[in-house]
GUMARGU-598266 format. One line per field, with one value per atom (N, C-alpha, C, O, CB): atom name; x negated, y negated, z negated; residue number from 1. Coordinates in nm, 4 decimals. Glycine has a CB too. Example, Ala and Ser with C-alpha at 12.3 -4.5 7.8 and 13.67 -1.06 7.14 Angstrom:
residues 2
atomo	(N, CA, C, O, CB, N, CA, C, O, CB);
X	(-1.3190, -1.2300, -1.3200, -1.4236, -1.1308, -1.2850, -1.3670, -1.2900, -1.3409, -1.4084);
Y	(0.5690, 0.4500, 0.3300, 0.3319, 0.4473, 0.2250, 0.1060, -0.0030, -0.1138, 0.0598);
Z	(-0.7800, -0.7800, -0.7800, -0.8465, -0.9046, -0.7080, -0.7140, -0.7870, -0.8039, -0.5725);
num	(1, 1, 1, 1, 1, 2, 2, 2, 2, 2);
END
This chain:
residues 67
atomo	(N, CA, C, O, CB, N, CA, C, O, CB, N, CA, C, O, CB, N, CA, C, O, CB, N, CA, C, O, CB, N, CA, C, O, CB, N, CA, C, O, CB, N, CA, C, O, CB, N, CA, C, O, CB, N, CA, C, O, CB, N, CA, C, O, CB, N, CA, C, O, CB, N, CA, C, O, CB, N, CA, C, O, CB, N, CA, C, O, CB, N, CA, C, O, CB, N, CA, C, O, CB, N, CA, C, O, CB, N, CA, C, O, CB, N, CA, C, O, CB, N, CA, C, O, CB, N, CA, C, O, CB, N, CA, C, O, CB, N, CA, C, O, CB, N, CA, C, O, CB, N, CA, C, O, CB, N, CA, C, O, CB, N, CA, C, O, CB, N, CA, C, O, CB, N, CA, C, O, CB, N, CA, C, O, CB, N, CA, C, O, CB, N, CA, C, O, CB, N, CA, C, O, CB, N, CA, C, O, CB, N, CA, C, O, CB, N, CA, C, O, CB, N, CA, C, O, CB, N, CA, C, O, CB, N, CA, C, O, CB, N, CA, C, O, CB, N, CA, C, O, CB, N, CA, C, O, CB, N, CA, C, O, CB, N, CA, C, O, CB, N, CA, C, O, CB, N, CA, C, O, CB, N, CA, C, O, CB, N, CA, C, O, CB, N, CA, C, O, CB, N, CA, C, O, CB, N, CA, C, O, CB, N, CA, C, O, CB, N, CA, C, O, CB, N, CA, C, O, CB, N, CA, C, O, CB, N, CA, C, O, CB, N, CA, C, O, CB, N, CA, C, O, CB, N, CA, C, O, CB, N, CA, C, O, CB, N, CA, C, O, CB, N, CA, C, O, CB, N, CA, C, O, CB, N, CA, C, O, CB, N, CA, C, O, CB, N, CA, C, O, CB);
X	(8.5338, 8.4912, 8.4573, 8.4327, 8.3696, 8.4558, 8.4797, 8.3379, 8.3058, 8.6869, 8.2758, 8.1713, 8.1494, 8.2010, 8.0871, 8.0784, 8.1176, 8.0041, 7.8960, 8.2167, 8.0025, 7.8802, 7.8872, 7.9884, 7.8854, 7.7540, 7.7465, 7.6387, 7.5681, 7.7090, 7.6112, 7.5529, 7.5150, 7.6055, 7.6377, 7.3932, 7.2711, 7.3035, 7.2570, 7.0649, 7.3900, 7.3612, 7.2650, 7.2718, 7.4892, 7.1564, 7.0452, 6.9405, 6.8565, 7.0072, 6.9174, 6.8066, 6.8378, 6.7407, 6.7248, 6.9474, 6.9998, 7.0106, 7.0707, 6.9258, 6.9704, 6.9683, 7.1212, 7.2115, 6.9261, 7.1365, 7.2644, 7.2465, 7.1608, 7.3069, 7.3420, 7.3153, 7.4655, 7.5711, 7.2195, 7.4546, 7.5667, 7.6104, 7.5312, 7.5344, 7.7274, 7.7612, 7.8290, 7.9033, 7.8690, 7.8535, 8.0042, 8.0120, 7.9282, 8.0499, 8.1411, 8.2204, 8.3521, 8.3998, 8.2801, 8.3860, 8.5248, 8.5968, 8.5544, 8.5345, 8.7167, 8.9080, 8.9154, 9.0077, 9.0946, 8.8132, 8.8610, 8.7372, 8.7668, 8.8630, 8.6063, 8.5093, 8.5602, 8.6301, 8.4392, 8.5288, 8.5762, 8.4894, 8.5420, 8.6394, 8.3103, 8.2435, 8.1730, 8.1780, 8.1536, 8.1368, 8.0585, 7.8597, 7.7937, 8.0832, 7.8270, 7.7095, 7.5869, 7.5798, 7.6682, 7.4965, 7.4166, 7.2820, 7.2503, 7.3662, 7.2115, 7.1288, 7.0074, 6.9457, 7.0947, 6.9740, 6.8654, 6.7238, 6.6211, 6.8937, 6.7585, 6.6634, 6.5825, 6.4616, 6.7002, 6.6786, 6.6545, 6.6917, 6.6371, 6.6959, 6.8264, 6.8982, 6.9648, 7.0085, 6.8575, 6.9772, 7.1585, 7.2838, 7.3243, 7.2004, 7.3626, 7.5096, 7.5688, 7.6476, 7.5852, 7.5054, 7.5997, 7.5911, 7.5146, 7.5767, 7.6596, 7.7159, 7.8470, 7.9380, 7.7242, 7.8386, 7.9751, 7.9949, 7.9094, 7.9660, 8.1343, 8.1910, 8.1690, 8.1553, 8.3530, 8.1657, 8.1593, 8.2297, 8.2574, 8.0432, 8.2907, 8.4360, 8.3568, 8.2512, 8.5111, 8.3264, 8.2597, 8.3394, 8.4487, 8.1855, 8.2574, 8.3501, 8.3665, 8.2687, 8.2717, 8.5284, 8.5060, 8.4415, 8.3742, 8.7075, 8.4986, 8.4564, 8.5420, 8.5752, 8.3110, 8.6020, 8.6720, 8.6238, 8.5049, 8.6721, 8.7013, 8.6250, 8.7164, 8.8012, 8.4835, 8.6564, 8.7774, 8.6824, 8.5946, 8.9015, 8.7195, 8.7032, 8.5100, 8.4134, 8.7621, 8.5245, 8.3569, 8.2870, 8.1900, 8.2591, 8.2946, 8.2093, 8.2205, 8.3204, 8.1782, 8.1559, 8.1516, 8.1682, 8.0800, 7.9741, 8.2873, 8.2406, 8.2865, 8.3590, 8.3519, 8.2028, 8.2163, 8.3411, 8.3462, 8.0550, 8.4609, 8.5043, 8.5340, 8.5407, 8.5840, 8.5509, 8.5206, 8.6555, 8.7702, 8.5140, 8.6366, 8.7386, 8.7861, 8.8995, 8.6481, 8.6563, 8.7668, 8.8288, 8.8777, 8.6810, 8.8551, 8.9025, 9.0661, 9.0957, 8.8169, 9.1514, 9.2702, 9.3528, 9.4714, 9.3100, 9.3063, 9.3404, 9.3220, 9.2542, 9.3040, 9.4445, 9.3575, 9.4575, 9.5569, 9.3672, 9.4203, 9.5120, 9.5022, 9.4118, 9.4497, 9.6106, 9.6688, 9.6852, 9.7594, 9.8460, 9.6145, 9.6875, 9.7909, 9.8591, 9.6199, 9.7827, 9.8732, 9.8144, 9.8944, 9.9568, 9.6999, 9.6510, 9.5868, 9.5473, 9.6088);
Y	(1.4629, 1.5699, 1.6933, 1.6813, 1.5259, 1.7913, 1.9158, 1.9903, 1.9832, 2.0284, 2.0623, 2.1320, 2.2365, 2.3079, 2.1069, 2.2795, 2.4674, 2.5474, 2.4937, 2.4979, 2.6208, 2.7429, 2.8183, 2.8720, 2.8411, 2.8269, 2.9034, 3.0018, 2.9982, 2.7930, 3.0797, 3.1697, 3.1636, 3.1433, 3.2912, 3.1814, 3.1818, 3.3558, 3.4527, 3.1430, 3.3610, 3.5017, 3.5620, 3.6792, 3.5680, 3.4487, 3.5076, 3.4982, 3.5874, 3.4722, 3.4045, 3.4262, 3.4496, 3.5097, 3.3559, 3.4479, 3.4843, 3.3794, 3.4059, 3.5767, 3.2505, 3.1204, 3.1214, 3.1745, 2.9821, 3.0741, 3.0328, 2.9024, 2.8776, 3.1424, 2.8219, 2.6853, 2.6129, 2.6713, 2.6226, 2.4835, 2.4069, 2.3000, 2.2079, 2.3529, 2.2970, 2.1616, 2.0549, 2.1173, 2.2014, 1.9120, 1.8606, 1.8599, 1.8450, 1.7280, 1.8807, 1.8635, 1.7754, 1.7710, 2.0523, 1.7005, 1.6200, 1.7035, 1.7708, 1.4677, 1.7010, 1.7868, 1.7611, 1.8131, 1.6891, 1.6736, 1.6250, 1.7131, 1.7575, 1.4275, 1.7509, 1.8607, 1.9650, 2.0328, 1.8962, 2.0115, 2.0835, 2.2243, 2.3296, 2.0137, 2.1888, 2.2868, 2.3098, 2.2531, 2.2624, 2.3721, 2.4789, 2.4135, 2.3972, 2.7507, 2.3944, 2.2978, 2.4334, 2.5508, 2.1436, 2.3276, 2.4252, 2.4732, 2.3829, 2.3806, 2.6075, 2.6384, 2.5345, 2.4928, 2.7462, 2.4978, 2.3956, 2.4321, 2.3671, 2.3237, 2.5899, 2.6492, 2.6804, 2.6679, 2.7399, 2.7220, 2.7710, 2.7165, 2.7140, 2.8750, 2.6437, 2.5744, 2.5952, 2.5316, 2.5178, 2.7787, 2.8329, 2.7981, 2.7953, 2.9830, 2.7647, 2.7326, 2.8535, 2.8395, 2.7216, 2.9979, 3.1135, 3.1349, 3.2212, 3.2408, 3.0679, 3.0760, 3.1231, 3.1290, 2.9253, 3.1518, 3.1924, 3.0979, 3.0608, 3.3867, 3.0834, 3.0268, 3.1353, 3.2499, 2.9824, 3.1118, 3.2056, 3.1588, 3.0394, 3.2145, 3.2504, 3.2410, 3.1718, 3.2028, 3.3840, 3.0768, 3.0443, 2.9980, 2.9438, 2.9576, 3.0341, 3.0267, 2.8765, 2.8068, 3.1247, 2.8275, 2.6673, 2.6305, 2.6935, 2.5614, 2.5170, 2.4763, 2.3868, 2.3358, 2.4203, 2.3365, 2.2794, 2.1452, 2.1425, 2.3797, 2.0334, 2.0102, 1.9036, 1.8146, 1.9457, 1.9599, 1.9176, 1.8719, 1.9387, 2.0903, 1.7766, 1.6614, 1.6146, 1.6138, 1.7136, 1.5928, 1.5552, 1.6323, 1.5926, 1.4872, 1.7989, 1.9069, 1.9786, 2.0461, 1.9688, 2.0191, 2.0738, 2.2303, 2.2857, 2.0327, 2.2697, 2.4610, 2.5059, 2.4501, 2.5836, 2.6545, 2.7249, 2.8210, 2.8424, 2.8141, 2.8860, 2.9353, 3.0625, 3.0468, 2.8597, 3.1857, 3.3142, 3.3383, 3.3131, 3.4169, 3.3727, 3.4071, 3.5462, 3.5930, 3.4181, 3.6124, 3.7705, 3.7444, 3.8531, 3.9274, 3.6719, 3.6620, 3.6323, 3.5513, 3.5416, 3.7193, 3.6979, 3.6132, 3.5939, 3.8240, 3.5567, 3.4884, 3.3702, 3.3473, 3.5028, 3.2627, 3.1312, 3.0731, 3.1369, 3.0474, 2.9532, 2.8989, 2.7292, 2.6459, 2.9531, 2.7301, 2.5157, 2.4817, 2.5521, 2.4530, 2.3573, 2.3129, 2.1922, 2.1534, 2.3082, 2.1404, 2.0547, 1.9277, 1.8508, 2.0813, 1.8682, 1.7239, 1.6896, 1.5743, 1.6841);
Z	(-11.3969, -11.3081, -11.3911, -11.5111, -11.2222, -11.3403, -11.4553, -11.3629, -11.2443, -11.4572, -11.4837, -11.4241, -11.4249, -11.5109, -11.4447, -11.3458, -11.3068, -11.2760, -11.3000, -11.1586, -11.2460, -11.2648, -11.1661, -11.1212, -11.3875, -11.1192, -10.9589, -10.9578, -11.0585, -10.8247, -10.8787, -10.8951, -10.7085, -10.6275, -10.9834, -10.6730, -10.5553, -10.5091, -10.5691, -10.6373, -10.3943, -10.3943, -10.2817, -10.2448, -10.3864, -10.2212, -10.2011, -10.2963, -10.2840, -10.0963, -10.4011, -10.4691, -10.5585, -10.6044, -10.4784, -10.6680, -10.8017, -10.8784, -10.9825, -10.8705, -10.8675, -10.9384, -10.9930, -10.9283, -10.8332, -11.0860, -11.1616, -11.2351, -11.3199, -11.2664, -11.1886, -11.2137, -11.2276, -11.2031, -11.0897, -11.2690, -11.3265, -11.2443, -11.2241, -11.4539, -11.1918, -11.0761, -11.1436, -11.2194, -10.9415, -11.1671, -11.1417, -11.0222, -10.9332, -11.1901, -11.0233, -10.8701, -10.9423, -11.0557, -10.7716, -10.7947, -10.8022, -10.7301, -10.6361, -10.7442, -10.7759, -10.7177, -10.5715, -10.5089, -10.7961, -10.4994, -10.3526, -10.2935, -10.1825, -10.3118, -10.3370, -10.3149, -10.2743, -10.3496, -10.4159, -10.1073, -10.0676, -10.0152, -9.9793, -9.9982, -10.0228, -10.0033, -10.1565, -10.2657, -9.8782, -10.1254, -10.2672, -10.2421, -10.1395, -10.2078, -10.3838, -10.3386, -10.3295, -10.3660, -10.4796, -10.2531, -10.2342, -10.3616, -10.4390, -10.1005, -10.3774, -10.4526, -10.4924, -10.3944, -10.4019, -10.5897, -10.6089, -10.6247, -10.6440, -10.7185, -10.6067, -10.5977, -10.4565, -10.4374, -10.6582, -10.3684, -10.2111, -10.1225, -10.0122, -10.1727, -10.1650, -10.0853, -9.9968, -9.9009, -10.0522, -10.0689, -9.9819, -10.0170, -10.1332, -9.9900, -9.8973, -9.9077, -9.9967, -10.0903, -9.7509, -9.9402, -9.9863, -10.1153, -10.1584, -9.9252, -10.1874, -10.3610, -10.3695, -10.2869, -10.4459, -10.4733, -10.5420, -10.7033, -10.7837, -10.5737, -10.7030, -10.8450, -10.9301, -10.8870, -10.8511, -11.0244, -11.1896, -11.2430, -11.2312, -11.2913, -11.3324, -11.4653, -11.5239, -11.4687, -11.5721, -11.6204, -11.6987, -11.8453, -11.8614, -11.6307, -11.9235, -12.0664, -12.1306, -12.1575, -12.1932, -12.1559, -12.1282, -12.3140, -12.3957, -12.0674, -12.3114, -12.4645, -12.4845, -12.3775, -12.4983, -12.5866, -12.7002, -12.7696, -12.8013, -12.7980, -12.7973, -12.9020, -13.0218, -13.0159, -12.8368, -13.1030, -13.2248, -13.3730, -13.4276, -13.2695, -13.4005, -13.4806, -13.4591, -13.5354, -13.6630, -13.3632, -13.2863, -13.2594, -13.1949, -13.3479, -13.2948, -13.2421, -13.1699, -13.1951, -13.2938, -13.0551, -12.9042, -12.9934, -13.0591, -12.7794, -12.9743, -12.9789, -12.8341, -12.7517, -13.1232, -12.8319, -12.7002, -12.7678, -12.8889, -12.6324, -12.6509, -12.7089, -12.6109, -12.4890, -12.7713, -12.6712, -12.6431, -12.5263, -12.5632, -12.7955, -12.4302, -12.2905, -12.3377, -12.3275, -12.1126, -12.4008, -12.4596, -12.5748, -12.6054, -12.5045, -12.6524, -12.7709, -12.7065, -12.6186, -12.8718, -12.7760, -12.7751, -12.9081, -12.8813, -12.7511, -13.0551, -13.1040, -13.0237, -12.9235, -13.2061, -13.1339, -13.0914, -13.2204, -13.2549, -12.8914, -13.2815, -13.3948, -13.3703, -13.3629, -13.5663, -13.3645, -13.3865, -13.5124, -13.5809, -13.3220, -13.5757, -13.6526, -13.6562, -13.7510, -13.7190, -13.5172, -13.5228, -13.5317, -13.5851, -13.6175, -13.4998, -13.5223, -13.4692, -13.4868, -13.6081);
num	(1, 1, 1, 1, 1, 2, 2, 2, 2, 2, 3, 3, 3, 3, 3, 4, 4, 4, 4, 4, 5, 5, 5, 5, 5, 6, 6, 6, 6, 6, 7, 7, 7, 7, 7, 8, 8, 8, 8, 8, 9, 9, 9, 9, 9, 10, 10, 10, 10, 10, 11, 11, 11, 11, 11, 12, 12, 12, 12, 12, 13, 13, 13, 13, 13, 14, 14, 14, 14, 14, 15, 15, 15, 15, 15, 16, 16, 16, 16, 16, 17, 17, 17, 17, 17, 18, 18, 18, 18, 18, 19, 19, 19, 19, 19, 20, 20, 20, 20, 20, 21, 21, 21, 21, 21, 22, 22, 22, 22, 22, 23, 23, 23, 23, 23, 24, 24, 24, 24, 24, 25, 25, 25, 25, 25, 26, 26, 26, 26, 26, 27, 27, 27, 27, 27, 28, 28, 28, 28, 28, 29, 29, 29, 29, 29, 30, 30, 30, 30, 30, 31, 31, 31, 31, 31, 32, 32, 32, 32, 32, 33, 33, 33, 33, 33, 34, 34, 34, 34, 34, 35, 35, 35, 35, 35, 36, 36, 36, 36, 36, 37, 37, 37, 37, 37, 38, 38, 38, 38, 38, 39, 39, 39, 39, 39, 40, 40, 40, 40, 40, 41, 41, 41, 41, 41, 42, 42, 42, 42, 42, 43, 43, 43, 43, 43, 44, 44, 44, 44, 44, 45, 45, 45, 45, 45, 46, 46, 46, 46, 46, 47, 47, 47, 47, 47, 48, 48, 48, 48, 48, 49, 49, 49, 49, 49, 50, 50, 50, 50, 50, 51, 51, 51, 51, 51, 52, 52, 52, 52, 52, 53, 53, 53, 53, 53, 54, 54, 54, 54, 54, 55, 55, 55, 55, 55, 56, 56, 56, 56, 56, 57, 57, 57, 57, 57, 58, 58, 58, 58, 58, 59, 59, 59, 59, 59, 60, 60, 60, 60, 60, 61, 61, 61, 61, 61, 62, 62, 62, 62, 62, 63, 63, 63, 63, 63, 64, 64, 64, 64, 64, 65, 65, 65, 65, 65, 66, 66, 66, 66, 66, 67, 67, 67, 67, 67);
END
C-alpha cells in the first residue's frame, strides 16, 4: 500500500495516509474530521543498498549504476 499526504482544507492539518489501489474516498482529517482534503505531490524516496534517501522532485539529474 503506498502512502500519501493530505492536507485538511478546513483546518490546515497535513498528515500521512496508507491507502490501498481499491480506496476510493479520500480519508478523513485526524484532526477535525473533515472529509474535505486534498492529495499533495509529495516527494517520494528511494532506497538503495539498505538506506532510505528522500529524493528531490526539482532535481532534474538522476544517475544508475546498474545493480
Amino acid at each position: 500500500m503506498p502512502l500519501f499526504e493530505f492536507k485538511c482544507n478546513k483546518c490546515g492539518t497535513q498528515y500521512e495516509k496508507l491507502i490501498a489501489s481499491t480506496e476510493r474516498s479520500l480519508p478523513e482529517c485526524p484532526k477535525c474530521n473533515e472529509t474535505d482534503v486534498r492529495k499533495l505531490i509529495s516527494m517520494g524516496s528511494i532506497r538503495a543498498n539498505g538506506i532510505s534517501k528522500g529524493t528531490d522532485v526539482s532535481s532534474s539529474t538522476c544517475s544508475y549504476s546498474g545493480g
